[in-house]
Structure formats: C-alpha cells, structure tokens
C-alpha positions, 0 to 999 in steps of 0.5 A: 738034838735030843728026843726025851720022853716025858712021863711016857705022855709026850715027845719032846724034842730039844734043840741046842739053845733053842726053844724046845718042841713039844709033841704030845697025844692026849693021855690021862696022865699027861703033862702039857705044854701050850705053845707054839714053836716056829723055827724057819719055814716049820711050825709044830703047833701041839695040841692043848692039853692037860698039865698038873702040877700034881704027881708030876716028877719034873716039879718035884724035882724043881721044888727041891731044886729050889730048896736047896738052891741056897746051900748050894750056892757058892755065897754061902762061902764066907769070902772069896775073890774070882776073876771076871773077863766081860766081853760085849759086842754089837753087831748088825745084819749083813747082806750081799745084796745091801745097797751100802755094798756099793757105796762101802765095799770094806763090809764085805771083809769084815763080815762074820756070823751070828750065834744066835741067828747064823746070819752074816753080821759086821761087829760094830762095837766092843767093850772089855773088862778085866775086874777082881770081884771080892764077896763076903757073906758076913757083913755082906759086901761086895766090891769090885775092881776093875783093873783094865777096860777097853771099848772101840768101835762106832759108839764110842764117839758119841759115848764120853762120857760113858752114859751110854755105857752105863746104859747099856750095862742095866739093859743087860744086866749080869743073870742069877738064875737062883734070884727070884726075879731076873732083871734084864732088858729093864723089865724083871722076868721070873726065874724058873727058880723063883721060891715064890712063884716058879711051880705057879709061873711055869710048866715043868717036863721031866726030860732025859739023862745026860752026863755033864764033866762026870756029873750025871744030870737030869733035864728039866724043861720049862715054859711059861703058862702064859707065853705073852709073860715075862718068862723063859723057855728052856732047860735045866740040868740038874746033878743027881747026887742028892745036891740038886744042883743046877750044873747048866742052863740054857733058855730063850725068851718066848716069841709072844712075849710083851717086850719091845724092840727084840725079837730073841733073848738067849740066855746060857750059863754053865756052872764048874765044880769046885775042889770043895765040891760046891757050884760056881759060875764059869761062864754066862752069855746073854745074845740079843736080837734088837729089831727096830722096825720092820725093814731096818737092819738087826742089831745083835748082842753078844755078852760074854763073862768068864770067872775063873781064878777062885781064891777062897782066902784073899790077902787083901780083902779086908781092905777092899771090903772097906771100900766106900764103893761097890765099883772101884775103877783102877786109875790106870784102867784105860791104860793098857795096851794090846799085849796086855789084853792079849796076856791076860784075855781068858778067851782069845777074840776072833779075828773080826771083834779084833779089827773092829777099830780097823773098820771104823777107821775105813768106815769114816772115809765115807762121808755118809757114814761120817754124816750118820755118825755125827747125827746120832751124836747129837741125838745121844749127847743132846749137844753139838761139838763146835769141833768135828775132831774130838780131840779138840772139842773145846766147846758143846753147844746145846741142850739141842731140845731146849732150842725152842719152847714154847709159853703163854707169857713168852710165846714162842721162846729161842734159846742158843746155849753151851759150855766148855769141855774138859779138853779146854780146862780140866777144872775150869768150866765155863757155860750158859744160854741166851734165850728170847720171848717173841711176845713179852720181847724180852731176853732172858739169859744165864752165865756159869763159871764152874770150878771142878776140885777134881779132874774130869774127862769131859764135862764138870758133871762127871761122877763123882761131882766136887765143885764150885759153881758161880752163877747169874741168871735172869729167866722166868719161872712158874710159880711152883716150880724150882730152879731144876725144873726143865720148863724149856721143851718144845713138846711141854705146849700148855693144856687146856687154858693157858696160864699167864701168872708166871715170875722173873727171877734173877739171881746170884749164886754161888753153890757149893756140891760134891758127891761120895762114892758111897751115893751120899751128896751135899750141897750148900748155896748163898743166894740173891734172888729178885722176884717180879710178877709177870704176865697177869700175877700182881704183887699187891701188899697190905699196908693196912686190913684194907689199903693195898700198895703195888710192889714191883718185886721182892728181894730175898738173900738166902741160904740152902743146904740139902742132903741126898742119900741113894744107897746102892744108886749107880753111877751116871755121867750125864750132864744133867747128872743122876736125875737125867730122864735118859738115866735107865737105873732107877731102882735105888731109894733116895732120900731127900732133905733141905733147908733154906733161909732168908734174911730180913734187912740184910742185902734188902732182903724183905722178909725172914723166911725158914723152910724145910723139906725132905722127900722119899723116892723108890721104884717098886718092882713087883716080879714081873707083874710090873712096878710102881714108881712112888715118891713122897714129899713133906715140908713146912715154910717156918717163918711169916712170908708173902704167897710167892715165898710160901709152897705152891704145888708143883702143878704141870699145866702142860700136856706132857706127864710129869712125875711129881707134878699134878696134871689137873691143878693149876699153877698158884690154885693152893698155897700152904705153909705145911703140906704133905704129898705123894705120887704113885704110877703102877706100870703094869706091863700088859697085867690084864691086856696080855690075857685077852684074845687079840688085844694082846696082839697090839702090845699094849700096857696099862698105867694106873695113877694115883697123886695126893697132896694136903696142906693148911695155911697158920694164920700168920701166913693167911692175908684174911686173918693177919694181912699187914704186911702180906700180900693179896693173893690171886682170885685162883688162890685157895686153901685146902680144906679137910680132905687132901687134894686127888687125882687120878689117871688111867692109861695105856703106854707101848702105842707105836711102842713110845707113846703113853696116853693117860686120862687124868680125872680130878677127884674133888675140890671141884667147886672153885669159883672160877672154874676146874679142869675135871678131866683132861688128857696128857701125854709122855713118850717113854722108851722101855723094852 
C-alpha cells in the first residue's frame, strides 16, 4: 500500500492490483476523481469535485508518454525473435460448505487460492504453449511458431476440435497498452494511452516516486470519466530519464462498467530493459473473474505470458518471414512429453495446476460429474457421440438444434442426422440426415461422402479444408435463400403471415474445396438440380403472349466457381467451418465472389443461365463506442431465365434476426436480374443508455439498423415485356421502382443479458396490392461480454 500526494489537492491511497481509493477536500487547485471503491465491508465514497485537464502534471506527463510511446517501442527494432511461454488455467469457487464435498470428497485435496480474490479455488483447466515469435518492421510481418502445446483438464473432452480454444483465445486476447484501443472480452476498451482519446477518456493523477531495477518511476493513476465505459482503473509507472517509458502497469476494470458475465478484470504487465536500453515485454497477466448468475460458483481466469530470449538477429528469420501463415504450428507440438515441459517452462507450475489431470481422472469416477460432463458436451459440439469413450468415437449424430423445426408448407419438421469422425477414416467422411414433414408428409433427406486430401483429427471440416465432396439431397428451400442457409431451427417459428411458396430441390453434386494458410479459399461444383413448386408457388410458362401451360419442374445442370479472401482471418475448426455463429473472431474483412452457369440441352437442362455475384463483409469497430457489422453484396443474372432462376432477395419471414436478410420483405416480393444490396447494425454497447441515471442500472445496450437493396428487371427477363418462353410470376411478385427498397430497426440487446429486441420499420414500397408488414418485431439471442 502506498499513500501519494497529488497536487497537495488529495490523498490517494493505492492498493497493490487494486483499484485505487481517493480521498479528496474540496481545493481550487484540485484534480478529482468521481468514483466509488468497494473493497469487502468498506466503502470510501469521495465527494464529486473539480477535475482539469489544464495545468494538471499528471496529463502532461501522460501526453509525452503518449508521444513517444512509438519510439520507445521495441517495434521499432528492425527484426527480432523472442520466446513466449503461455499459460492459461480455469478455475472455480470452493467452499467447505459445498454440498458436492459429500458426494465428491477429492476437491478437497486439490483446492488452491485465487490471486485475484484470495478465495479457495479447484483449478479445472490448463492450457500451455511454448512458441518463437519472429517481427519484422520493414515489410511488417509477424510469425509465430508454436513449438509445443499442452491442454488437460475438464474441457478438454468436449474441445477436439479446439473451437473452444479458439474461442477462449479472442476473449482473452494478448493487451498492448500502447494500442489506441484494447480488445478484450470481445468488446474494445480505450487505452489510458490511446493518442486519440486517452487525455478526453480518463482522469489522470499525478502520484508518488518509486524506484523500479534501478529505474526511478513516477506514478501516474487513472480512472475513466464515465465508470459505466469500457475503460481501466489503475496506475502507470513511467521512467524519468527523458524516455518516458511505461516500465509497469497494473489496472482493473471498473465495478460499474457494461460488461456481461464478469465481476473483475485485472490487468499487470512489466516491461525489462534491454542491453540496448529500449523496453520490452517480460511478463503479462490478464485474471478474470466470470460470474454466471447469482448463486452459481465463480469461475476464474488466469492468463500468464513469459517473453524472454530476445535475439535481435535471428538466422533463420527470412524463412519464417516467407511463411504464408501468421501461426504456424510445428507437427510434433502435441508431442512432448513432461520432462520436456518441465526442461523448457521459464515458470515452474504449482503443485495444483500440475495435478489437474489427476483430478479429472478421480473426478470422472463420479457419475454425476460424468452426466454433467456429457451434457455440456452436447451443448458445445451440437452433436452426440454414438460412443461415450473418445477413443472410439466412429460416429456424431447431430446438429442437435436441427432436430425439430418448424414451416408453414412442412408444419412441424423431424430430422435425425450424423457423420463419421476421423478416428473411423482420417480421409474418408461419410454423413447425412433424414428429415420428415407432418403436414406435406413427405420425407426429405440427404447423403455425403467426403474425401479429405489431408489427414484430419476429427471432423473433415478441420482447418486447412482440401476436399472432395459427393452429395445427393432432396429438401425444400425458400425462394431466396441458398443451399448454406440453416432454415432447420426450431426458434426460426414464422412472423407474421405464413408464407406457403417454398420449392423442392433435389440435386446431385459433386464440389471440390480447399483452403491456404494465407485465408484464401476456393471452390468449384458440378451440379443437377430438380426444382418443383411447393405449397402454393406454381410454374406456369408462356407458350404464347397469352396461353399458359403448367410445369411440374425445372431442370438445370450447372457449374460454380467462387473465391473467398479473408486476410488476417483466424482459424476456426467448426464443423460448420469459419462462418459458424459460434465463431467469436469477426474482425477480418472478407471478400466474396462467384460464378455460376447452366447449360441448355445438356442432361435436359431447360435454360442457359450466366450469374455472378461478389460480396464485402467487415466488422467495424468504433473504440469502445461500439461496432457496426456492414456487408455489401451485388451481381447481375447474364442470360434470359424464368423467376425461380432469376435473384430473389434473401427475405427472412422468421421471427428471429438474420444479418443479411430483410426482416420486412416477403419471400418472392422482388425479383431482378441486377441488384445492388447493403446491410448495416451499429452495437452501440450502452452509448447513450450508460449516461442516464438508473437505466444504466439495467444494462441495457442499443442496436440501430439500416438495409437496402435496388434492383431492376431487362426486358428479356420480364414475362410482360418478352413471355414466350418465361414463366408467370406470383400475384406477390414485383419490381423495383426508382428508389431502393428500405428498412429500418431500432433495438435493445443485453435483456436477461442474451436477448435483442428490435422494432423493425419498413420505409417505402408500401403500396403493394396484397398488402405490406409496415412494422413488426423480431428477435436474436446473442452471447456477448
């Protein structure tokens, strides 16, 4: 504990890793600080009083901080190789008086303590890596290779495929406190050093001297203007030598703040001085205290990283640098046995964190920690093993959510479905579902035979994807909506007035995919599709400007080819591969583009068909003001088609919120052979509702929305202008007119902290003869911190 003066206007009191306590008089040349600090049973609540920014030292001491934070970064270095040793482990409360103390006895000879709380915890998970991180500032490139890594503990069952790994690696992801904006817990707080908003963001106090290896070091601490912002509390130390370098830092997240599931973030990281006299990293640690829900355990983590080793002039960096991989994992990394770690950990581990597997595997001789183990399983994967032992499961039956669904044309919809593992076939996949419609009582169903060109661990989707797909399906569609679309859920129930023009679609296909290192993906199909009208749409070609003839379906063989590009975009091992809504890294812009082509008079293909479409996708961060997720497609359908073949937009007629799908349209309401389309959803993360008086209390976050799409119809494509040969189009059908479609929406998201409600509103296009949806409301559960 240190008591520092500042400005002879206050007393601060600072706590080792905790938020400091101010204490302050009224003075006319103080600098103030509005906060609350609880700590156990004692509540210091100062009173609210001046702060300026102007002659204040502690600011001034910040902006030269700030502008030299570049020059004394150790990035300005040409090149360099450090070593890294990760260390991650969850843990959860442990009490005496837990009820499981009677039915599980070993917890108590694996409890330990909690450094941030001081609570008895059990450690249920750890992860290690040892990895050579290389840097070079010109080009810039960074690479990393990871040379061993180590993961045990209770997860690790229900994580192999390491999506949860993965996962866990964006919520925690590694802190620069010279960054403008800190990405952690999958929101962006500001930086105290932030060279755009850091002096505006935060109140700085000018605090005492200290002497750090032989480094005299001024305390600077910090608190956010607003406690309810993505900000810290803390302290800086910087060197007075003239550098003003930051040689340690140490700060919590404020107990007000707008963050979901946590009760504590802490934050330490200390810097060492090189031969050369620059500042680089030596150690980070980021501790986490999750809290659930009221009554339920805490769970606790603890993220360590070591960096030592520095070597200004590796040999063989030019050939790491040429990697097409920012991560590149050694193939031996899951290799190593104890010894090696116990050679090669800078930081020995403590005698818990190195019995972990020893208790998992007492642990699992209780059957209802096997039980509860089994079923966050299932929740995780979204799939059941036909096999309890994981060494021997040859089959996963799932999606579990796609079970039951339901639809105006099938009404209730069953569906069993599965696949093969790796541990049956390392290259040889095997999969499919059989589903059936109460109401239109026919079955729907779908076989897949995958030949994967490399070895996977578990499932053919694995990262990096190079495949081989042989597939046959019949199932129904809305018009609109592709072949990826997840129509099968049981919380997508309709909205509104149920629509009843969908389509069978069988097809045959056979794909080709396969996936660089470098987020660069292509894939080429052959396929023969069988289109037939269902529920209420009809087929009904022109023979003549006003004859008409039924047609029971449409046959088109065609060819695709499409192109993907994400740079900077991480690896995900989903099944569902990287566009999984359980995917939590979204930062990486990715662009699209296809074409595809169907033949006339080949396999009875009824028409030529030529389309092309390309697509921008990007989270947009704004500090910690929020983000906004835009996406931006276009294409244009080339040859002379019927409307089902023609673009029908994407219209969601659900009650559940789809990004890039209109809520407020119906399905088959415009057709084009040209569009142009955008979607935009700012997450403004409590922006306004963080400033008013109680609402804040609630948590609440805003979501605003806008979605457009224009498009027009040539005149070889229109049945009124040209219909020999085309089809009549359904009495919804329309065109556009001289303006672009509009919706709007106006939300709130964190209700009970995973529901969003928005109000949708439908701007124009209002005058159809059938009759419009104006407004309506619609739902998404969403998991965010």
């Amino acid at each position: 504990m240190a008591v520092c003066l500042v400005n002879i206007a206050a007393i601060v009191v600072l706590f080792s890793g905790i938020e400091p306590v101010f204490a302050q008089k009224k003075m006319d040349s103080g600098y103030v600080l509005d906060t609350v600090m609880e700590m156990e049973t004692v509540t210091v609540l100062p009173k609210k009083l001046r702060y300026s920014r102007r002659n204040n030292p502690a600011v001034d001491i910040i902006k030269k901080v700030i502008e030299n934070k570049k020059r004394n970064s150790i990035q300005t270095i040409d090149r360099y190789k450090v070593n890294v040793y990760e260390k991650l482990v969850f843990s959860v409360d442990y009490s005496e008086k837990d009820p499981l103390l009677r039915y599980m006895p070993v917890i108590a000879a694996h409890s330990d303590t909690s450094e941030l709380t001081g609570n008895r915890i059990i450690n249920i998970s750890i992860r290690e890596m040892l990895a050579d991180c290389y840097y070079r500032r010109q080009p810039h490139t960074e690479r990393t290779l990871v040379r061993s890594i180590r993961h045990e503990g209770f997860d690790r069952t229900f994580d192999v495929d390491e999506t949860l790994t993965q996962n866990i690696q964006e919520i925690l992801r590694e802190v620069d406190i010279t960054d403008d904006d800190i990405p952690l817990m999958l929101n962006r707080f500001v930086s105290p050093l932030s060279s755009l908003l850091a002096v505006e963001y935060y109140h700085f106090f000018l605090s005492d001297t200290t002497q750090i290896e032989g480094d005299t070091c001024v305390c600077i601490a910090f608190v956010p203007s607003n406690p309810q912002s993505y900000g810290f509390i803390g302290h800086l130390y910087i060197v007075l030598d003239g550098s003003y370098a930051v040689r340690k830092v140490v700060m919590n997240t404020s107990r007000n703040i707008n963050l979901n599931w946590v009760d504590r973030v802490r934050i330490g990281q200390t810097f060492i001085r090189l031969p050369g006299g620059d500042l680089a990293p030596r150690e980070s640690q980021v501790l986490v205290s999750f809290h659930p829900m009221k009554g339920a355990p805490k769970l606790y983590a603890n993220k360590c990283r070591h960096y030592g080793g520095y070597d200004f002039d590796p040999s063989v960096s030019d050939s790491v640098f040429n990697l097409p991989a920012s991560i590149v994992r050694m193939s031996d990394s899951e290799l190593q046995d104890t010894i090696f770690w116990q050679t090669n950990r800078p930081v020995p581990l403590t005698d818990k964190e190195a019995k972990i597997s020893n208790l998992m595997s007492d642990m699992k001789s209780y059957s209802l920690f096997s039980i509860g183990l089994k079923a966050m399983e299932i929740v995780t994967l979204d799939y059941v093993p036909a096999h309890g032992d994981s060494r021997r499961r040859l089959f996963d039956f799932g999606p579990v959510h796609a079970t039951i669904a339901r639809n105006a044309v099938e009404g209730f919809r069953i569906r069993a479905g599965g696949t093969t593992t790796a541990l049956l076939h390392r290259h040889l996949f095997a999969g499919g579902f059989a589903a059936y419609g109460l109401t239109d009582r026919r079955w729907k169903y779908q076989g897949r035979l995958t030949w994967s060109f490399d070895s996977k661990k578990y499932h053919e989707n694995e990262f990096p994807v190079n495949k081989m797909v042989l597939l046959y399906e019949y199932d129904i569609h809305v018009p609109g909506h592709d072949f990826s679309t997840a129509e099968d859920n049981l919380f997508a129930i309709q909205a509104g007035n149920r629509h009843t023009a969908m389509q069978y679609v069988q097809r045959t296909e056979i794909q080709y995919s396969k996936e660089w290192l470098n987020n660069l993906s292509v894939s080429f199909a052959a396929r023969y599709k069988r289109i037939s009208p269902a529920g209420t749409l009809r087929f009904r070609r022109y023979v003549s400007e006003t004859e008409l003839e039924s047609v029971s379906r449409i046959t088109t063989p065609e060819v695709f080819a499409a192109i993907r590009f994400a740079p900077g975009e991480k690896p995900y091992n989903s099944r569902a591969g990287r566009s999984s809504a359980f995917n939590l890294s979204r930062d990486a812009i990715i662009f699209r583009l296809s074409h595809t082509v169907g033949f006339r008079g080949i396999l009875g293909g009824d028409y030529e068909a030529h389309r092309t479409e390309a697509s921008i996708e990007k989270r947009i961060w704004i500090s910690s003001f929020g983000h906004i997720d835009a996406l931006l497609r276009g294409g244009k359908e080339w040859g002379r088609v019927p409307f089902p073949l023609l673009i029908l937009p994407a219209a969601n007629n659900t009650i559940i919120i789809n990004h890039g799908q209109f809520a407020m349209m119906y399905p088959l309401e415009f057709i084009s052979d040209r569009y142009t389309s955008f979607f935009m959803t700012y997450y403004m993360k409590g922006l306004i509702l963080n400033r008013i008086p109680l609402v804040n209390k609630l948590k609440l976050r805003e979501v605003i929305s806008l979605s457009g799409m224009y498009g027009s119809l040539s005149d070889r494509n229109n049945p009124s202008r040209q219909p020999l040969g085309l089809y009549e189009l359904p009495l919804e059908t329309r065109f556009f007119g001289s303006k672009p479609y509009m919706e709007a929406s106006v939300g709130l998201e964190n209700i009970f902290r995973i529901l969003r409600v928005d109000y949708f509103r439908r701007l124009n296009y209002l005058d159809s003869p059938l009759g419009v949806k104006r407004h309506g409301v619609r739902i998404a559960f969403r998991f965010s911190f």
